[in-house]
C-alpha positions in Angstrom: 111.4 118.5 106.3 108.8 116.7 104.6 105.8 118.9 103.0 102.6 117.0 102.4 102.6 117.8 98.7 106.1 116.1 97.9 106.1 112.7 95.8 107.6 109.7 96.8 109.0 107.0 95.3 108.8 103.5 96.6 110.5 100.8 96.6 109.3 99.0 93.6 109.1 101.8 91.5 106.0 103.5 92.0 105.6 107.5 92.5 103.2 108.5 95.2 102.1 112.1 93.8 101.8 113.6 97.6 101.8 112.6 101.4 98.4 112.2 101.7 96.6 108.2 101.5 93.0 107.6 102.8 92.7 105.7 105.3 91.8 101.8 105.0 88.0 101.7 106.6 85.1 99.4 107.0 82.5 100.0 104.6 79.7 97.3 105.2 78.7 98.0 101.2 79.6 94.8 99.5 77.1 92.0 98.6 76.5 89.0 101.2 79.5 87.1 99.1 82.2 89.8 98.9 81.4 91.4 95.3 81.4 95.0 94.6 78.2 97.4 94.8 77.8 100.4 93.2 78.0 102.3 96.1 81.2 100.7 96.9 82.4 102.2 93.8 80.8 105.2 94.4 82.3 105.9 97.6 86.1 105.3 96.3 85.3 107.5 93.4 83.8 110.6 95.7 87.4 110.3 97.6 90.3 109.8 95.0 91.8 112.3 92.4 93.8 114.2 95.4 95.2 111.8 97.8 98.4 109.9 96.9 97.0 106.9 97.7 93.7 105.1 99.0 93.6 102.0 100.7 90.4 99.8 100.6 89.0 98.1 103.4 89.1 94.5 104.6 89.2 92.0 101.7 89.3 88.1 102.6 91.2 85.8 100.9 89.4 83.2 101.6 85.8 81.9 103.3 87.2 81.4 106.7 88.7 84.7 106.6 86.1 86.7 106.2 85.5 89.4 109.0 81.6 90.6 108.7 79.1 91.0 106.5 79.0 93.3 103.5 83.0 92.6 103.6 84.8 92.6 99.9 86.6 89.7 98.9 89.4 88.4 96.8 89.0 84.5 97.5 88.9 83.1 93.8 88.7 84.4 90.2 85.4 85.1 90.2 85.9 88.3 92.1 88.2 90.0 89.5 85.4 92.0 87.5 84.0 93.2 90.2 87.3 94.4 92.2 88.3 95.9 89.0 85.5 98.0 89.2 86.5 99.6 92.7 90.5 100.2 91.2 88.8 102.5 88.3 86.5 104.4 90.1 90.1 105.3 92.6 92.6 105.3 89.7 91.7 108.8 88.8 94.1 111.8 88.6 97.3 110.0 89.5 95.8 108.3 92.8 96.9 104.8 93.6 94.9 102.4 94.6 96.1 99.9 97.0 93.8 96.4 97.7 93.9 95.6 101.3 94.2 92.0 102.0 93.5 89.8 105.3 92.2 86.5 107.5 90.6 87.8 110.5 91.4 84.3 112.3 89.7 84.3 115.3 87.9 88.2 115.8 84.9 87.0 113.7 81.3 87.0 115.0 79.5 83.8 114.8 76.8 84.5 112.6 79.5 85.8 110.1 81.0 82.3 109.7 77.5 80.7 108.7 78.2 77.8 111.6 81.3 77.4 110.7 84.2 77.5 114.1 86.9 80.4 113.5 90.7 79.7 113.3 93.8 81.1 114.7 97.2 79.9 115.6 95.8 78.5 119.1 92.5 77.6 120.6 92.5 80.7 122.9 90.0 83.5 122.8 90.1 86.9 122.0 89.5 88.9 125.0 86.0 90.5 124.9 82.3 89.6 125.7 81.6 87.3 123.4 84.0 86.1 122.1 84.3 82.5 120.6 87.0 79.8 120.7 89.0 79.6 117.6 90.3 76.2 116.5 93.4 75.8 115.7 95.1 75.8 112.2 96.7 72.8 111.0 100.0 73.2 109.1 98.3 71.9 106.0 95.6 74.9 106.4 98.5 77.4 107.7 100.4 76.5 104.3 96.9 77.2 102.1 96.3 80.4 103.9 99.5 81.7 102.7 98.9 80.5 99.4 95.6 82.0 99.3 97.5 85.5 100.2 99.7 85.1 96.8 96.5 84.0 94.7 94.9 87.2 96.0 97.7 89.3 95.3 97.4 87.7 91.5 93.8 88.6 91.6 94.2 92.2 92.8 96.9 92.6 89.9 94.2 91.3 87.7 91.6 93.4 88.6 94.2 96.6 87.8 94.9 98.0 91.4 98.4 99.7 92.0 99.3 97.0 94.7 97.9 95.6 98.1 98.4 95.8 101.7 98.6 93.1 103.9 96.8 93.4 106.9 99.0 92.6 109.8 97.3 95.0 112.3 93.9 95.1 114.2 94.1 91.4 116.4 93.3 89.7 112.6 95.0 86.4 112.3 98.6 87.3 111.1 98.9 89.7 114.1 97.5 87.0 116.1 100.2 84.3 115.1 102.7 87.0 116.4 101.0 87.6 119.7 102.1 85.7 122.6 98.4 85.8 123.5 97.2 84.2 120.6 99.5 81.9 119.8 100.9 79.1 122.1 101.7 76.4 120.1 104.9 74.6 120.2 105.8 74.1 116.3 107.7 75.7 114.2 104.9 78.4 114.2 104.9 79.2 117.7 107.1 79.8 120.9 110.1 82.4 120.3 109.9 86.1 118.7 111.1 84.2 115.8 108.8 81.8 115.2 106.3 83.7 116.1 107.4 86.0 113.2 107.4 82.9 110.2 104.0 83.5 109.1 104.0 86.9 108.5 107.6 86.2 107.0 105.7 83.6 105.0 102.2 85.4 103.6 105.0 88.2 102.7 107.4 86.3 100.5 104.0 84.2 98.7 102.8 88.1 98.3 106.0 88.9 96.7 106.7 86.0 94.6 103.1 86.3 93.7 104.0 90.1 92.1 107.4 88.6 90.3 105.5 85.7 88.8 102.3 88.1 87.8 103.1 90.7 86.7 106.4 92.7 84.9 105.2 96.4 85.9 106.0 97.7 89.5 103.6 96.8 91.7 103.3 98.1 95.4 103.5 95.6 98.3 102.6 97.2 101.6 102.3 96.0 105.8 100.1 97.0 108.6 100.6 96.5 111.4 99.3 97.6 115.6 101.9 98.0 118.2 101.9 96.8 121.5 98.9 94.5 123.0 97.1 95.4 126.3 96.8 92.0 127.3 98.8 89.5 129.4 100.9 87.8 128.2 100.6 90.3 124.8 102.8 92.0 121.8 105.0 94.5 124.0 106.7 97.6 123.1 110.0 95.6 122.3 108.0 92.5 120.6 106.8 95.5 118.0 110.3 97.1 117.5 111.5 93.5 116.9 109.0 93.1 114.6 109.0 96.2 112.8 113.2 95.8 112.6 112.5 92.6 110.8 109.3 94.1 108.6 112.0 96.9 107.8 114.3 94.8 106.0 111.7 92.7 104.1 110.9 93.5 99.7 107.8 95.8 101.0 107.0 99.0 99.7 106.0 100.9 103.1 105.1 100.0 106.4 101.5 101.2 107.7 101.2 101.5 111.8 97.4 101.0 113.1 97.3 104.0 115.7 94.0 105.7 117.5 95.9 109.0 117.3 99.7 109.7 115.7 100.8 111.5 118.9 100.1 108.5 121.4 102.8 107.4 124.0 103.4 103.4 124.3 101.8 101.8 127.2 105.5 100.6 128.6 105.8 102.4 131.6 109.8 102.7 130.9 109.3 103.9 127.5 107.6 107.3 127.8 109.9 110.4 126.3 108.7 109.7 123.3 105.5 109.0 121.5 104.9 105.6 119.3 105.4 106.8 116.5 108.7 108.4 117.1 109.8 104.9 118.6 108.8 103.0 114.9 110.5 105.6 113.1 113.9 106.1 114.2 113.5 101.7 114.6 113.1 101.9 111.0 116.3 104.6 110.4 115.1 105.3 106.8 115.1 101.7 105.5 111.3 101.9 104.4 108.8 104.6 104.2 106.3 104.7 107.3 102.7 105.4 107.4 101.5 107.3 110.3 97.6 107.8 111.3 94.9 108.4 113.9 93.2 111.4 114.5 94.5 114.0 111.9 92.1 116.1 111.1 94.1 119.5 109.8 97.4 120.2 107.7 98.9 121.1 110.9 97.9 117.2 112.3 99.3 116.3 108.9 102.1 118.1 109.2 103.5 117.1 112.7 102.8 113.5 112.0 105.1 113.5 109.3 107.9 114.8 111.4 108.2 111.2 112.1 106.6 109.8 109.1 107.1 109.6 105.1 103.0 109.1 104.3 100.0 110.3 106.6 96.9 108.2 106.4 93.7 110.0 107.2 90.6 108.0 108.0 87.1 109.7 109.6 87.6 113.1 108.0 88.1 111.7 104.7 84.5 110.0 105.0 83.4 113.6 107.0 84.7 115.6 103.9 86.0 113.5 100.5 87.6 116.9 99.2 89.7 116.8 102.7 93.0 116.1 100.7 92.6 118.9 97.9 91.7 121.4 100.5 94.8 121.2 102.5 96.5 120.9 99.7 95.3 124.0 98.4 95.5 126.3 101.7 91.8 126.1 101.9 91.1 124.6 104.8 88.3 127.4 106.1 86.1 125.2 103.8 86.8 121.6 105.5 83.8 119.7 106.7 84.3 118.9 110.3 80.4 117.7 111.0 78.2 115.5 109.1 74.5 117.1 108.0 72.3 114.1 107.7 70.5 115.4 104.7 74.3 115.8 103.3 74.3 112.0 102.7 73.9 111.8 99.2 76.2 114.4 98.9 79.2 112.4 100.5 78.2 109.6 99.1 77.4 107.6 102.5 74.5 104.9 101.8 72.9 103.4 104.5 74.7 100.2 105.2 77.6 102.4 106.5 75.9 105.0 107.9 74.4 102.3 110.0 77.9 101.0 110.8 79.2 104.3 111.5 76.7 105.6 114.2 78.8 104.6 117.5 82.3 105.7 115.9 81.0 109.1 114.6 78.7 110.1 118.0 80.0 114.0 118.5 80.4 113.9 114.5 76.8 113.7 112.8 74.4 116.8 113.1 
């Protein structure tokens, strides 16, 4: 059985000193052109030293990709000071810190964009009120965006972070060249599973070949990614464990899941004995470490996520209580934080811009 204090080590060499990885989370706290704040930094630093690993949020790779405002980003060289300042403030007692990459394609709102029309793999819009009408990529641009994922990888090794995630989860535009949804085109981009599949294939083998050029030192090369889509047509419960089949035998490091709570069932009707996670794992059989998340709040969450997991990622309580991770550790969990005190801000290192942010997600949460 795995305990949440047990290392692991990955694929490219790496030792993960426990189970335990914080949860990548919009922040809002960057300046108005992706650079680092000191707040930023602040908030990393409050949270690392006993978690295995902490994944940032959202960082574009390039203008078009970005996803809101007060969003980091990794889009040219200028950016490397200023990332390098978020790896040093998490690169404390052991704990890794892992850059996590992304386009958001055509989940954007417009006054993000400054005018300019989101992209995705088709001109068809997301489904919520709102929502605007990407244009689609042209090969030329597909083939820079995947560039631009192995130039951000050089920059995040650069800037002295432990490896980088790309984001294949959340409706952002590599999950949205996958989705039957979002992607009707009739290249060698679109149609089948498998062409569906080429340009995450393709932003993951620029990613690696971006780490074997860079750098001689391992160098962890991770992939999230969100199961089934409620929409119709949309990513189904055996479009994921296609995909994550495929993601399994790939050079990554670990596979990340994007779940609202570890225990949740598929929506498949004819796929219910088991939960989600379950499904992913025993899809995977043991060919790459799996990240589980949503909703784990205690060591006993923890616990019974890894029962089908190698790594537990742990989001809301982790900005609730930064010392989550040493507590559990430690068999003090009588002293976990489960509410937020407003006047306890400073404390937890929250500044306003996410406080703001995190009003409707935390309602039940702040006292």
């Amino acid at each position: 059985m795995t305990r949440i204090q047990d290392e692991l080590r990955l694929r490219s060499g790496k030792t993960l000193k426990n189970r335990l990885v914080m949860s990548p989370m919009t922040t809002t706290l960057s300046f108005h052109n992706g650079k680092v704040t000191s707040d930023e930094v602040n908030y990393y630093a409050k949270r690392s030293g006993d978690v295995g690993m902490i994944i940032t949020g959202t960082s574009n790779v390039n203008a078009l990709g970005k996803g809101y405002n007060g969003e980091l980003s990794v889009e040219s060289d200028e950016m490397i000071p200023s990332l390098t300042k978020i790896s040093n403030g998490i690169k404390k007692n052991g704990t890794k810190a892992i850059l996590q990459i992304f386009h958001v394609g055509r989940t954007v709102a417009a006054e993000v964009l400054n005018g300019e029309q989101p992209v995705s793999a088709s001109p068809i819009a997301a489904v919520y009120a709102g929502a605007q009408t990407p244009r689609a990529l042209s090969e030329a641009e597909i083939e820079q965006i995947i560039r631009d994922f192995g130039l951000a990888t050089e920059r995040a090794i650069k800037a002295g972070f432990d490896g980088v995630e790309i984001h294949g989860a959340n409706n952002y535009l590599i999950q949205q060249f996958f989705s039957p949804h979002s992607n009707r085109r009739d290249d060698k981009w679109g149609g089948t599973r498998e062409k569906r599949y080429l340009f995450a294939e393709s932003v993951i083998a620029s990613v690696t070949k971006a780490v074997a050029n860079a750098t001689d030192k391992p160098f962890i090369v991770g992939y999230r990614f969100s199961p089934e889509e409620p929409t119709e047509p949309g990513i189904t419960l055996e479009d994921t464990l296609y995909l994550v089949n495929r993601l399994a035998d790939e050079k990554l490091d670990y596979l990340h899941v994007s779940l609202s709570d570890y225990s949740k069932l598929p929506h498949s009707e004819s796929h219910q004995e088991k939960s989600l996670l379950q499904y992913l794992y025993e899809t995977i059989d043991s060919r790459m470490p799996l990240i589980s998340v949503g909703n784990v709040k205690t060591k006993t969450d923890a616990e019974e996520a890894l029962k089908y997991s190698d790594l537990v990622a742990v989001g809301k309580q982790m900005i609730i209580d930064p010392r989550w991770a040493g507590k559990v550790l430690n068999d003090k969990e009588e002293l976990i934080r489960h509410y937020i005190v407003e006047e306890e801000r400073d404390d937890l290192v929250i500044p306003d811009a996410l406080w703001d942010f995190m009003q409707p997600m935390f309602k039940g949460l702040i006292k």
